[in-house]
MIDO-282787 format. One record per residue (C-alpha): y, x, z; residue in one letter; chain. Coordinates in Angstrom, 3 decimals, always signed. Each point is the difference from the previous one (the first is absolute). Layout:
BEGIN
Y:X:Z:a:A
...
//
This chain:
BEGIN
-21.151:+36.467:-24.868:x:A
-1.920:-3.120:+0.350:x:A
-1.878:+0.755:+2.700:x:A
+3.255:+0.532:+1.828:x:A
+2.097:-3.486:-1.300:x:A
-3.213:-1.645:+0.926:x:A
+0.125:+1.881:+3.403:x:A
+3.878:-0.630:+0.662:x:A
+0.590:-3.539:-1.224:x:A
-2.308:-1.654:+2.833:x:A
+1.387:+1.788:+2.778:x:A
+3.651:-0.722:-1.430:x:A
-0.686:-4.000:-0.009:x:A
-1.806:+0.573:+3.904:x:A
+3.329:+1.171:+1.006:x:A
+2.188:-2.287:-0.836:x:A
-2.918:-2.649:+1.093:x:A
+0.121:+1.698:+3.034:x:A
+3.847:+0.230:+0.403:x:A
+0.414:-3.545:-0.564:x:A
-2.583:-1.175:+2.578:x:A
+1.972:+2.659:+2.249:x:A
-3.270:+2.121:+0.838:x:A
+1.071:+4.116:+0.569:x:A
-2.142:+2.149:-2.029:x:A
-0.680:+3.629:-0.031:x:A
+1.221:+2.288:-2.678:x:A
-3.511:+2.173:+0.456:x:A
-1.732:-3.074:-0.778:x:A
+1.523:-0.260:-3.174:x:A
-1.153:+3.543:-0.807:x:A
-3.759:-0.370:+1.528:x:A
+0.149:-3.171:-2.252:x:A
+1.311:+1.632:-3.032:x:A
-3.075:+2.514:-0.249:x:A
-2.592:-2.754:+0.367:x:A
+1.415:-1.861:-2.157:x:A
+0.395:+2.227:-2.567:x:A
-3.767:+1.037:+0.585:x:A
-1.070:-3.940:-0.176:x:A
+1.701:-0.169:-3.540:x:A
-0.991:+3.173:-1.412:x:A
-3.431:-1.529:+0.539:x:A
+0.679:-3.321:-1.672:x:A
+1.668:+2.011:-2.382:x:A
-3.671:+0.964:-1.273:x:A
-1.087:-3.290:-0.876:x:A
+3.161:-0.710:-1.754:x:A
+0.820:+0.648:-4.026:x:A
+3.481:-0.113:+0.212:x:A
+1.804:+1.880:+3.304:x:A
+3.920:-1.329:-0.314:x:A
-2.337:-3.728:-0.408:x:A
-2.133:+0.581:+2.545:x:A
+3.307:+0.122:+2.705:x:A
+0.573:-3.491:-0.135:x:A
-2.915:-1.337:+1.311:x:A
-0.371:+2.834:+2.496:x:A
+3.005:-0.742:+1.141:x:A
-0.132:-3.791:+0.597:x:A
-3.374:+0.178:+1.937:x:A
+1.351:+3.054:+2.616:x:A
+3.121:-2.232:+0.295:x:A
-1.626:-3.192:+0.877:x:A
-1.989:+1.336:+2.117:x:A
+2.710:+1.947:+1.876:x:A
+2.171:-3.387:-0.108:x:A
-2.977:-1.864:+1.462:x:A
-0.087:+2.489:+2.937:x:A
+3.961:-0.336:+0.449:x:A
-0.013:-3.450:-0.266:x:A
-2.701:-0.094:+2.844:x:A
+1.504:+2.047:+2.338:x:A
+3.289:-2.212:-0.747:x:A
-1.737:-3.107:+0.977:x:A
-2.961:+1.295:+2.615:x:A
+1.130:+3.277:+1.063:x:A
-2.846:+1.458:-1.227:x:A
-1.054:+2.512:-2.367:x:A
-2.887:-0.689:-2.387:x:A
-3.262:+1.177:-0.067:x:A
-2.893:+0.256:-2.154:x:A
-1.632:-3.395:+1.190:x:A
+2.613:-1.791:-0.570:x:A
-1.583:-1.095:-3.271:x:A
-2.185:-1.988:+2.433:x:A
+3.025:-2.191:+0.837:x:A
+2.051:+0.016:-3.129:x:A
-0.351:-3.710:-0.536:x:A
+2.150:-0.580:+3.239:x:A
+2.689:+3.079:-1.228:x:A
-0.090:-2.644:-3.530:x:A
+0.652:-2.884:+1.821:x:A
+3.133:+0.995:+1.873:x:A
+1.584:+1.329:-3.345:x:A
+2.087:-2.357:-2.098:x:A
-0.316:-1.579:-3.522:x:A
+2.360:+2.483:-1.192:x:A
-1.794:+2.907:+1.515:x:A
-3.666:-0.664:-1.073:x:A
+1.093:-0.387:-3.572:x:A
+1.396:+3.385:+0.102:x:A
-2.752:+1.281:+1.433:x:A
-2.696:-1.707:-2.489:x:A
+2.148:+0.609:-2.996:x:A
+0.702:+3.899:+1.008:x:A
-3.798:+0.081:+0.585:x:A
-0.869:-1.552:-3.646:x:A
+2.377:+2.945:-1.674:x:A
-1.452:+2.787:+2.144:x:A
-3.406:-0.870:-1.118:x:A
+0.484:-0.784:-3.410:x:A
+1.624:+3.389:-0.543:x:A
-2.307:+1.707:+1.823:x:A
-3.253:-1.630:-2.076:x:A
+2.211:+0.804:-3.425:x:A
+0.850:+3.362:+0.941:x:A
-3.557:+0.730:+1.848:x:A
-2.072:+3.344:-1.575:x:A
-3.633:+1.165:+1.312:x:A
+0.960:+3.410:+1.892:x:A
-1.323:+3.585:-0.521:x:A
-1.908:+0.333:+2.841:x:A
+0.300:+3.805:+0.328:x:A
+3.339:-0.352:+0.691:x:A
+0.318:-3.237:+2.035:x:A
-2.674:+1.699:+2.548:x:A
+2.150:+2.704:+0.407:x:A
+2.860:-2.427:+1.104:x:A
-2.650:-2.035:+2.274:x:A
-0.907:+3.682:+1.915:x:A
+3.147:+0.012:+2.579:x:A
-0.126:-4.077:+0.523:x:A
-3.512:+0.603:+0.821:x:A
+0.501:+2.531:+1.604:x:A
+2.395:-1.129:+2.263:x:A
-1.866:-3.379:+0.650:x:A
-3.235:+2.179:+0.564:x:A
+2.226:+1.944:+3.292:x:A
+2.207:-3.103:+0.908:x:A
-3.503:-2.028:+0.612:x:A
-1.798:+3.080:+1.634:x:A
+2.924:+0.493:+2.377:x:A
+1.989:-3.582:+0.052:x:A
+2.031:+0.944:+3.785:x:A
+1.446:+3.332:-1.724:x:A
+0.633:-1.854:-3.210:x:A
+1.870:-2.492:+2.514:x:A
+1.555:+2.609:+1.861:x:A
+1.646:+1.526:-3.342:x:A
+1.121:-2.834:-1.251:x:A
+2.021:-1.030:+3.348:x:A
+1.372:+3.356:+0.189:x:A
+1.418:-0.448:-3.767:x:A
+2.022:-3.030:+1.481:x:A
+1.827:-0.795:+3.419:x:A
+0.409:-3.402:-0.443:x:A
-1.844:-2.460:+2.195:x:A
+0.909:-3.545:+1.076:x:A
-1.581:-2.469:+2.577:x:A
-3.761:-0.096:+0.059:x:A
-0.120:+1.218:-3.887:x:A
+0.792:+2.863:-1.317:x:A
+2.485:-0.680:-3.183:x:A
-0.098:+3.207:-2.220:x:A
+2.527:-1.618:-2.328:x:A
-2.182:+0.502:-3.028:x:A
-2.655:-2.316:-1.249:x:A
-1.988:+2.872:-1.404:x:A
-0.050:+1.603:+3.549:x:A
-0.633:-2.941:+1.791:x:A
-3.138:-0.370:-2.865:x:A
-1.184:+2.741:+0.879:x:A
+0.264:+0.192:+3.268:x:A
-1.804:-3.251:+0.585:x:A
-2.776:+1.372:-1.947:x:A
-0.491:+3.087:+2.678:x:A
+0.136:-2.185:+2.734:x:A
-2.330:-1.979:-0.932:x:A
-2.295:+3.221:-0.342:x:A
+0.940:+0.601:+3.311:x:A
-0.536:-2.818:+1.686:x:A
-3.396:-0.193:-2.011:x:A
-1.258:+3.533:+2.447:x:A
+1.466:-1.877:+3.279:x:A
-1.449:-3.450:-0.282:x:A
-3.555:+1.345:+1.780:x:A
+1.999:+1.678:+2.495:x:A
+2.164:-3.276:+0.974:x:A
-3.342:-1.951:-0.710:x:A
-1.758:+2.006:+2.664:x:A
+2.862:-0.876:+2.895:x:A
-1.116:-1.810:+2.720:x:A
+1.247:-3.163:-0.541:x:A
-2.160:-2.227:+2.045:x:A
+2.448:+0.318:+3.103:x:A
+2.632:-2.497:-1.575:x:A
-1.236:-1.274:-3.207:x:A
-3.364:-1.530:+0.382:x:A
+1.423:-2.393:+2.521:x:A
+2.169:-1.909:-3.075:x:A
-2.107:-3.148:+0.326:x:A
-1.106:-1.505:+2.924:x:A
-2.341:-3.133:-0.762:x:A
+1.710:-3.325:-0.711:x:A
-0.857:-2.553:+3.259:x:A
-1.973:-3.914:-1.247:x:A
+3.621:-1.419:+0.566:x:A
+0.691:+1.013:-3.723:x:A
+3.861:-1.191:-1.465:x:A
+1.386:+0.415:-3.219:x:A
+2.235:+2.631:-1.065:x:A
+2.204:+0.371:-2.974:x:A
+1.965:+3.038:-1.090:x:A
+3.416:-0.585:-1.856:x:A
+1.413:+3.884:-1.624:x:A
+3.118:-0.514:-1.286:x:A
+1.099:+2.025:-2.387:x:A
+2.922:+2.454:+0.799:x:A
+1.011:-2.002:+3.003:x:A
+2.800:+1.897:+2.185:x:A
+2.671:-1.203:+2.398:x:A
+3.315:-0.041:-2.393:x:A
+2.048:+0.651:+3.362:x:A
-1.633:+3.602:+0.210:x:A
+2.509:+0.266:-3.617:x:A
+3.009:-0.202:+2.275:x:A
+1.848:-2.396:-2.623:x:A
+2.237:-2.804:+0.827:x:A
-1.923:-3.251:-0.349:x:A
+0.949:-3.227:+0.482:x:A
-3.433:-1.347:+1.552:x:A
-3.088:+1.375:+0.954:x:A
-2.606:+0.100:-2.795:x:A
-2.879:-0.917:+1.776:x:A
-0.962:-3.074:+0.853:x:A
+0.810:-0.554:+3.886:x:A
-3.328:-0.949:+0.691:x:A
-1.589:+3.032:-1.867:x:A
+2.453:+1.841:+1.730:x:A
-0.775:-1.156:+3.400:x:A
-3.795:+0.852:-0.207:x:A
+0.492:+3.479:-1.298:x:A
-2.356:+1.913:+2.519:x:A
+1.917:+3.535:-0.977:x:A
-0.504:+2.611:-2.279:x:A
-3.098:+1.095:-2.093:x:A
+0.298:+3.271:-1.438:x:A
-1.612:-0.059:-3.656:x:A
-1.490:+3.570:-1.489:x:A
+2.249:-0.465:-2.874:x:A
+3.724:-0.321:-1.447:x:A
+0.600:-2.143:-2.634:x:A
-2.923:-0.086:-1.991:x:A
-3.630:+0.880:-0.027:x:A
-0.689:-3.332:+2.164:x:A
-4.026:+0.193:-0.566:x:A
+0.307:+2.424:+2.910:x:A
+1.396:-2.286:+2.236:x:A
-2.587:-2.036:-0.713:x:A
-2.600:+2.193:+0.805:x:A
+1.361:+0.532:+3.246:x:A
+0.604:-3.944:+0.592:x:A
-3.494:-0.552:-0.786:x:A
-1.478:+2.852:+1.370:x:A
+1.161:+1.434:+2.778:x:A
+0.336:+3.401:-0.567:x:A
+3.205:+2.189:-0.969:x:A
-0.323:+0.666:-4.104:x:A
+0.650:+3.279:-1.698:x:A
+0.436:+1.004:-3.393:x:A
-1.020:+3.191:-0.192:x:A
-2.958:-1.345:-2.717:x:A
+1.896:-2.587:-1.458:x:A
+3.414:-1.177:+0.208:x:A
-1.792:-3.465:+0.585:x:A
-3.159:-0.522:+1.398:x:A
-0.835:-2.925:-1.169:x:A
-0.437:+1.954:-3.094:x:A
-2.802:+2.276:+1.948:x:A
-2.012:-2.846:+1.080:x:A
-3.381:-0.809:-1.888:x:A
-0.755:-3.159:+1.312:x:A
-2.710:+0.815:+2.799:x:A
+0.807:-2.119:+3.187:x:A
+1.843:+2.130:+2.435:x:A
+1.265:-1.305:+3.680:x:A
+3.024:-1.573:-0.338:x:A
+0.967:-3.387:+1.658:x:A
-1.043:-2.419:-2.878:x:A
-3.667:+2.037:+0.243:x:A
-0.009:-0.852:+3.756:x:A
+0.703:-3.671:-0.024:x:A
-1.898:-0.704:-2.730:x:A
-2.765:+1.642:+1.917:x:A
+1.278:-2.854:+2.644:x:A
-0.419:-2.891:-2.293:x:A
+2.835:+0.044:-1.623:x:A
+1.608:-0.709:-3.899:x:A
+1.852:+2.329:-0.654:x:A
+2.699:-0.759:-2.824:x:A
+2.386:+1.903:-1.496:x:A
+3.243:-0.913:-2.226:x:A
+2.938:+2.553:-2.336:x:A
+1.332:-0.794:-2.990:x:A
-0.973:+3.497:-1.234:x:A
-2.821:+0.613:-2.600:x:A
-3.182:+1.158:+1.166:x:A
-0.050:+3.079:-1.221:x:A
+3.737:+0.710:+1.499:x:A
-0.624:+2.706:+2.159:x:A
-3.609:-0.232:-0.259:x:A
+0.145:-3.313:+2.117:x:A
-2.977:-2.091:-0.809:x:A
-2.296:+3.203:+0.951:x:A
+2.077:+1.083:+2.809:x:A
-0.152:-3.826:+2.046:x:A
-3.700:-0.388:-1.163:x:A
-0.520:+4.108:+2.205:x:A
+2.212:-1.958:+2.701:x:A
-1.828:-3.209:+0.318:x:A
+1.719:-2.877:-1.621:x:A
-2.323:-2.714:-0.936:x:A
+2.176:-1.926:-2.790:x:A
+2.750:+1.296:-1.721:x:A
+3.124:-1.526:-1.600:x:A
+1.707:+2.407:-2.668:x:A
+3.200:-0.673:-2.785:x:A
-2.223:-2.425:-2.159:x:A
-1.253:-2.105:+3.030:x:A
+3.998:-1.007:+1.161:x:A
+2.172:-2.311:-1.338:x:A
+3.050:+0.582:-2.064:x:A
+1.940:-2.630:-0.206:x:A
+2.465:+1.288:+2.698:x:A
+0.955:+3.828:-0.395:x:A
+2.184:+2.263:+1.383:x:A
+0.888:+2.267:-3.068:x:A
-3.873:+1.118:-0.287:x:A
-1.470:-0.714:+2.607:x:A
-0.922:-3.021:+1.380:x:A
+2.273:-1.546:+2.670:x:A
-0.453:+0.150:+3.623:x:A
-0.365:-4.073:-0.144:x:A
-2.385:+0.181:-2.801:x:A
-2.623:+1.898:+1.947:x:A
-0.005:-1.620:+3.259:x:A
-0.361:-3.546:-2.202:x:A
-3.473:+1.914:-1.684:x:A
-0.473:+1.386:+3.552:x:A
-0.046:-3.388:+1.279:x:A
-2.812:-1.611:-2.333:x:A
-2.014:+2.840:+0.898:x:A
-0.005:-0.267:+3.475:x:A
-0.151:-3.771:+0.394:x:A
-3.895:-0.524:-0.597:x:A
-1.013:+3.479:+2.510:x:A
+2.390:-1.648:+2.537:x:A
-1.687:-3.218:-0.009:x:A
-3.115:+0.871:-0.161:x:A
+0.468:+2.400:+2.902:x:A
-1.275:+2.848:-2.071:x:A
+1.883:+3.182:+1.873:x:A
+2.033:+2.834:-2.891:x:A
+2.542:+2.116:-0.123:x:A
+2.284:-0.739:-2.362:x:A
+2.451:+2.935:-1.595:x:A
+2.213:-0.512:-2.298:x:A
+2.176:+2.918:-1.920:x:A
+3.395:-1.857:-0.651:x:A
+1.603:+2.086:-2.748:x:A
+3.175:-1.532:-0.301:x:A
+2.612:+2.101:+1.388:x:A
-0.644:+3.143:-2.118:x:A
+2.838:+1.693:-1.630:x:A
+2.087:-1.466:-1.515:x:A
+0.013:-2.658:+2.353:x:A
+0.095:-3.026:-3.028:x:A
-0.161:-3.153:+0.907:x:A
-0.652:-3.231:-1.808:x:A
+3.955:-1.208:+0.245:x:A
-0.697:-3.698:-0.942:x:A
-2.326:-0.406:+3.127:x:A
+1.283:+2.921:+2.232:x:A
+3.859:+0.125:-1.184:x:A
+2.008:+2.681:+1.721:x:A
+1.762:-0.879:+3.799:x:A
+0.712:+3.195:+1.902:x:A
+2.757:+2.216:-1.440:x:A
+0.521:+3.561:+0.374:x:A
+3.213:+2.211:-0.172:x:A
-3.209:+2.793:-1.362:x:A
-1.413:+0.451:-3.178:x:A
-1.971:-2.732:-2.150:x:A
-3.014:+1.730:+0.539:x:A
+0.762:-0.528:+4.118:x:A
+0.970:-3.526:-0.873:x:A
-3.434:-0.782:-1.768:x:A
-1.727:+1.702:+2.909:x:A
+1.719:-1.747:+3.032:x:A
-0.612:-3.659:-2.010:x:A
-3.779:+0.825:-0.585:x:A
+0.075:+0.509:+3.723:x:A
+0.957:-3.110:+0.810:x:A
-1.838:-2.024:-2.147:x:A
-3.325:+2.254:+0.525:x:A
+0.518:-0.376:+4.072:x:A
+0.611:-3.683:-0.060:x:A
-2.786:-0.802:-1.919:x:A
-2.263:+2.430:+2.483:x:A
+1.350:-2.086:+2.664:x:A
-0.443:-3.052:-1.595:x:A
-3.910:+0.832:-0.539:x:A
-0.313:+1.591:+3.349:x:A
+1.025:-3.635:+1.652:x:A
-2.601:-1.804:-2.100:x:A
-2.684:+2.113:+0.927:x:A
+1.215:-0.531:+3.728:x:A
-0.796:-3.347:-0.416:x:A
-3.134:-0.064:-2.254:x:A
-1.918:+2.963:+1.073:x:A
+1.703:+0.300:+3.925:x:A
-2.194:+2.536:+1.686:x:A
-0.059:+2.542:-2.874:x:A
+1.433:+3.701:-0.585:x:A
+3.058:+0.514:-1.921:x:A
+1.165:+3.383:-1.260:x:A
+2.974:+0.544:-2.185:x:A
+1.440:+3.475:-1.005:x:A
+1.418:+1.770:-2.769:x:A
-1.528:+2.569:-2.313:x:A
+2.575:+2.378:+0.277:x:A
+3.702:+0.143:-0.377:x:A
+1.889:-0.516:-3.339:x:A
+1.777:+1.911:-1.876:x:A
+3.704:-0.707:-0.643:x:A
+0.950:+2.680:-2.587:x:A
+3.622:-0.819:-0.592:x:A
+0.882:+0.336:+3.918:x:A
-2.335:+3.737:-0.018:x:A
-2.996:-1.885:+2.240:x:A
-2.359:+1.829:-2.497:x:A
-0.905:+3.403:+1.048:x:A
+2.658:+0.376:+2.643:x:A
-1.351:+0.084:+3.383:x:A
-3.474:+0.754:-0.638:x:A
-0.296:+1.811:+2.863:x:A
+1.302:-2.725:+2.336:x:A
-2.359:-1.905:+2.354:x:A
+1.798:-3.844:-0.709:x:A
-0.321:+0.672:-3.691:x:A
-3.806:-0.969:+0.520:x:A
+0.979:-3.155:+2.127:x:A
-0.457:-3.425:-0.941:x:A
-0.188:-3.211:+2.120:x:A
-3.279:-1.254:+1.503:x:A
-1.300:-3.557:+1.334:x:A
-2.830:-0.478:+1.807:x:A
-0.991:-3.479:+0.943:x:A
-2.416:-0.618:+2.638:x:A
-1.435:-3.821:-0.012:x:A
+3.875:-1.207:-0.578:x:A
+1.338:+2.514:+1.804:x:A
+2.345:+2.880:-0.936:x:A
-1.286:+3.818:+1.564:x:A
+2.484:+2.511:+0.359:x:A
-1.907:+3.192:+0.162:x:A
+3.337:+2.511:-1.158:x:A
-0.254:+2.524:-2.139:x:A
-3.262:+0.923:-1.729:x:A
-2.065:+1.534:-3.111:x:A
-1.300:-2.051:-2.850:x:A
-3.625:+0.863:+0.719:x:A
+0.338:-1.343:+3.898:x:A
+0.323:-3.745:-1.549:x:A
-3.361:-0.785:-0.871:x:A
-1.350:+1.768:+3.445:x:A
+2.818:-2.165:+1.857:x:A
-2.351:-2.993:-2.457:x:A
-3.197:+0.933:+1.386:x:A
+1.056:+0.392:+3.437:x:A
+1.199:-3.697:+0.450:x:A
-2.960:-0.953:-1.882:x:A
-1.965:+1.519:+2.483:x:A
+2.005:-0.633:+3.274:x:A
+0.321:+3.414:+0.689:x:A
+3.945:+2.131:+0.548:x:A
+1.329:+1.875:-2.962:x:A
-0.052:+3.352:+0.903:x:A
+2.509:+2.084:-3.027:x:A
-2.059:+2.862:-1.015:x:A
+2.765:+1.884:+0.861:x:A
-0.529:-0.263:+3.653:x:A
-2.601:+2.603:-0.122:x:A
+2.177:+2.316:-1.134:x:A
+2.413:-0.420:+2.380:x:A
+2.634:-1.936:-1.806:x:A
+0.755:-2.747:-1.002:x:A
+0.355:-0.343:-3.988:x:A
-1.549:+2.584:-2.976:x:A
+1.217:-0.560:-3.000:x:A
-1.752:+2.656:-2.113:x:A
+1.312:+1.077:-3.841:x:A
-0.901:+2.442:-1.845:x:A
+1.257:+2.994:+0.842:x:A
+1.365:-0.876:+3.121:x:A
-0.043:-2.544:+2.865:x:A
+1.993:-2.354:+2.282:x:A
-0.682:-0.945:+3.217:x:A
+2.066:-2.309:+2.370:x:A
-0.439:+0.849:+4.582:x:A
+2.189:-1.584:+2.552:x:A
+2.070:-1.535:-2.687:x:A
+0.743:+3.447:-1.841:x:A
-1.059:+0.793:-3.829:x:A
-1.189:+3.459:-0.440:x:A
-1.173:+1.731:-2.883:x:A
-3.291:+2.571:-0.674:x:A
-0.394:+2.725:-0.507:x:A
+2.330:+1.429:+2.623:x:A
-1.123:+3.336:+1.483:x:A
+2.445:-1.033:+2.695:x:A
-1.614:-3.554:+0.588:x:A
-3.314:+0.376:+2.032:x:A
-1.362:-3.449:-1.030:x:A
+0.256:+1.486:-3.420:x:A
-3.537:+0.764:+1.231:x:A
-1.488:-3.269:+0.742:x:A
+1.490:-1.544:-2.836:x:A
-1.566:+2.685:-2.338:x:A
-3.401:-0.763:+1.677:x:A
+0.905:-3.658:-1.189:x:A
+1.030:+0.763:-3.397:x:A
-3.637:+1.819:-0.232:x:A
-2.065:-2.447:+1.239:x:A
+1.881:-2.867:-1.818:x:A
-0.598:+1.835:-3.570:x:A
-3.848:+0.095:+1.274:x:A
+0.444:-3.440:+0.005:x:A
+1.554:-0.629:-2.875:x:A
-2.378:+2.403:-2.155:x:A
-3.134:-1.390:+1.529:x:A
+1.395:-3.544:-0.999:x:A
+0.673:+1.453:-3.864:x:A
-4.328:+1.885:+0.055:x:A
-1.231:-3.557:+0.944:x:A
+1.705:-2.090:-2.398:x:A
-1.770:+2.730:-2.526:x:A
-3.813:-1.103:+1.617:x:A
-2.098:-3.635:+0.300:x:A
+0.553:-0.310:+3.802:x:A
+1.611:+0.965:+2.980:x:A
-1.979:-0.464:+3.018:x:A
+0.695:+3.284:+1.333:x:A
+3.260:-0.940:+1.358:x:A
+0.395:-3.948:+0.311:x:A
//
C-alpha cells in the first residue's frame, strides 16, 4: 500500500501542476508513470525502517522534481533533461524568494527523514530488485534507436523542434537514450566532409586593423511583433533606425550560452551533448573570432555580470579566446536593475576599460553580456521609473519599459563610440527572445520561424549595414569580412538559399523571401539543407574535441 500512495500522490500533484500551466497530458503516461514509480519506491523502500514514513520524503523529491520540469516547460518550452543539473544555478535564479524557500525547506525535511528513517539493506533481496533496472539499462544502452523508437511509439505527442512527452520521467529518460545515440553517430557526422563550407569561416584580418565591440542584450525582441496597443515605440528611434534586420538565435527564451557560442564562433550550436555547450568546453583554444584577432594583435576583453562558473563561462571564453575577463565580482553595484546590474552601470565600467586601449591605440574586441532585461524585466524605479503604459499584463508592462530604457541607453553608448572610436565595428543583437508567460509567449509557437528573431545592428566605421535577415553565427563572419575587406558571403548561399536556421530536431530555412521548414519529403532542398545540418554539427563537434586538447593548429 505504500508503494502505491507513494506512486499516486506525485503524479496527482503533476496534474494539477500541469492543468494549471494549461499543458495536455496523456492518460497512458500516467499509467507508464505509475509502474516506475512504484518500482523507484519499492526500492527506496529497502533502505527505509519505517514504510508509511518513508512516503513523505519520497514523495516531496519525485514532486519537485516533476514541478521543476513543469515549471520549465511553462517558462522555456522545454522539457528537462538529465544535464540540466549543469545549469541549475540559472533555473535558481529566475525563481522567487518565495519559491526557493520552499524548495530549500522541502529539501531539509526530505533529507532529515530520510537519514532518521535510513536502514543498511539485505542485499539478497535488493539485488533481486536491481536485476530488471539493470537489465533494462544493459538493452536500452546496447540498442539506444529501438529504445527511442519504443518510447515514441508509447506517446503521440510532439511539438516544434522538441518532442514534449508530457512526463518528466519520460522526457528523463528519453534524454538519457539519446544521448547514447548520438554517442554511436558523432564519428559518422565527424567523418562528413566538411571542408567544402566550413573551413573557409575565417579569412585573415588585413594590417588596416579597427576595433570591434559586441553588445548581447539580453532577451531583446521587437514589442510590436506582440501586436498590443502601445502608445510609443519602445525603442529608441535611433536604435531603431540602425536595426540591420533579423538574427535568428538557436534558442527560445533561455539557454543564452548557446547564442553565444554561435556569436562568437561562427558555427550553428547543438545540444545533442549538452543542453549548453559552454558546459562541454575544457578550456583548450578553439577557432572562434576572439582566437583569430588575438592572433591579429588584438586584447580581447570580455564583460557579464554572471559568475564564472555560470554556465561554465570562465573555461568556455578562455577555449574561445578572450584575453581578460570581467565576471559578477569585477562590476559595480551601485545601480541595479532588480539583480542584475543596469544597462547604464555596465557601459560606465565598459567605459574605464576601454579608455586606456583606445588611447594607446592598442586594437580589442570588446564584448560585453548585458544581463539586464531577463525575466522579470525589474528595473531600478528610482533611476528608471516607469513611462510607457500598456492596456496588457504587468508582466508586458515591465517588459515594454525595460525596452525602452535598455535601447536608449544602447543608443546612447553607440553615439559615444561614434565619436571616440569612429572607424570601429559595432554589433548589437539579442540572445534570444523572452518569455512573457502571462500572455502564453512561453512554449507557444515553438515551431515558428519569428519566434527565434531578434533585432540586429551592425555598424560599419559610423555607418549602419542593412544586411536583412540572417543567423546568429553569420555575425562574427559578417566581423571578419569587413575586417578583411572582403564581401560577406551567408553560408547559406552554398546551399542554395538564403537563411539556415538549424534546431534540433528540425530546421528553417528562408529562399526568395519564403520560410520553409525540414524535413519535408516534399521539399527538395530538404536535401541541401540536411547536407548543411551535417557538416555544421562536424563543425560544431570538432570545435567541442579541441577545446578537450593543448592546441589547435590543425584547423586555424
Amino acid at each position: 500500500m505504500s508503494v502505491c500512495i507513494s506512486a499516486a500522490l506525485p503524479l496527482v500533484f503533476y496534474g494539477l501542476v500541469m492543468g494549471y500551466y494549461g499543458v495536455p497530458t496523456s492518460n497512458a503516461m500516467y499509467l507508464i508513470d505509475f509502474v516506475g514509480l512504484a518500482y523507484l519506491s519499492s526500492l527506496f523502500m529497502l533502505v527505509q525502517k519505517n514504510a508509511r514514513l518513508a512516503i513523505v520524503p519520497f514523495v516531496i523529491a519525485v514532486s519537485v522534481v516533476f514541478w521543476s520540469a513543469s515549471y520549465k516547460y511553462a517558462m522555456m518550452g522545454l522539457w528537462v533533461r538529465l544535464a540540466d543539473l549543469s545549469i541549475i544555478d540559472e533555473g535558481w535564479e529566475v525563481l522567487s524568494l518565495f519559491q526557493q524557500f520552499g524548495v530549500l525547506s522541502l529539501a531539509a525535511i526530505a533529507i532529515t527523514i530520510t537519514l532518521c528513517n535510513f536502514r543498511a539493506p539485505k542485499l539478497l533481496r535488493l539485488s533481486a530488485f536491481l536485476i530488471p533496472a539493470i537489465l533494462a539499462a544493459t538493452l536500452s544502452y546496447s540498442y539506444p534507436a529501438t529504445a527511442i523508437t519504443f518510447l515514441r511509439s508509447t506517446t503521440h505527442a510532439l511539438y516544434g523542434n522538441d518532442p514534449l512527452y508530457r512526463s518528466a520521467s519520460f522526457a528523463l529518460g528519453l534524454d538519457l537514450l539519446e544521448r547514447w545515440n548520438f554517442d554511436r553517430q558523432a564519428e559518422r557526422f565527424l567523418s562528413h566532409d566538411s571542408e567544402s563550407s566550413f573551413n573557409r569561416y575565417w579569412p585573415n584580418v588585413n594590417e588596416n586593423r579597427r576595433n570591434v565591440h559586441m553588445f548581447v542584450m539580453e532577451s531583446l525582441m521587437d514589442p510590436s511583433i506582440l501586436e498590443i496597443s502601445l502608445p510609443v515605440d519602445p525603442i529608441d528611434f535611433r536604435f531603431r533606425r540602425r536595426i540591420g534586420g533579423s538574427a535568428l538565435a538557436p534558442v527560445l527564451a533561455g539557454r543564452s550560452a548557446q547564442s553565444e557560442f554561435e556569436l562568437l564562433c561562427g558555427t550553428p550550436v547543438y545540444d545533442f551533448l549538452d543542453p549548453v555547450t559552454f558546459n562541454d568546453l575544457r578550456g583548450g583554444p578553439i577557432p572562434c573570432l576572439p582566437r583569430v584577432l588575438a592572433e591579429a594583435g588584438y586584447v580581447t576583453l570580455s564583460s557579464t555580470d554572471v559568475r564564472p562558473n555560470f554556465f561554465n563561462a570562465q573555461e568556455a571564453y578562455r577555449s574561445i579566446g578572450f584575453s581578460r575577463m570581467n565576471f559578477r565580482a569585477d562590476l559595480p553595484t551601485d545601480d541595479l536593475d532588480g539583480t542584475w546590474v543596469s544597462v547604464d552601470g555596465h557601459i560606465a565600467f565598459n567605459k574605464d576599460l576601454i579608455r586606456p586601449l583606445i588611447e594607446a591605440g592598442q586594437p580589442f574586441l570588446n564584448y560585453i553580456f548585458f544581463t539586464t532585461g531577463h525575466v522579470p524585466y525589474t528595473l531600478n524605479p528610482k533611476k528608471r521609473p516607469q513611462v510607457i503604459e500598456t492596456s496588457s499584463t504587468e508582466e508586458v508592462t515591465r517588459f515594454v519599459n525595460s525596452v525602452f530604457y535598455n535601447t536608449r541607453s544602447m543608443a546612447d553608448y553607440i553615439e559615444y563610440l561614434s565619436e571616440v572610436d569612429p572607424h570601429a565595428i559595432i554589433v548589437v543583437v539579442g540572445d534570444h527572445q523572452g518569455t512573457l508567460r502571462s500572455i502564453d509567449r512561453a512554449h507557444a509557437g515553438a515551431d515558428e520561424f519569428d519566434r527565434y528573431a531578434t533585432p540586429y545592428i551592425f555598424v560599419d566605421s559610423g555607418r549602419a549595414r542593412f544586411a536583412g535577415d540572417l543567423a546568429h553565427y553569420e555575425l562574427p563572419r559578417m566581423v571578419i569580412a569587413s575586417l578583411s575587406a572582403t564581401e560577406f558571403i551567408p553560408l547559406a548561399s552554398a546551399y542554395g538559399v538564403d537563411l539556415i536556421r538549424p534546431l534540433s530536431d528540425m530546421s528553417f530555412y528562408t529562399a526568395k523571401n519564403a520560410v520553409n521548414s525540414c524535413p519535408n519529403e516534399s521539399d527538395r532542398r530538404c536535401h541541401d539543407i540536411d547536407e548543411f545540418r551535417s557538416a555544421s554539427i562536424a563543425r560544431w563537434l570538432k570545435l567541442i574535441q579541441l577545446s578537450k586538447s593543448e592546441s589547435n593548429d590543425s584547423i586555424m
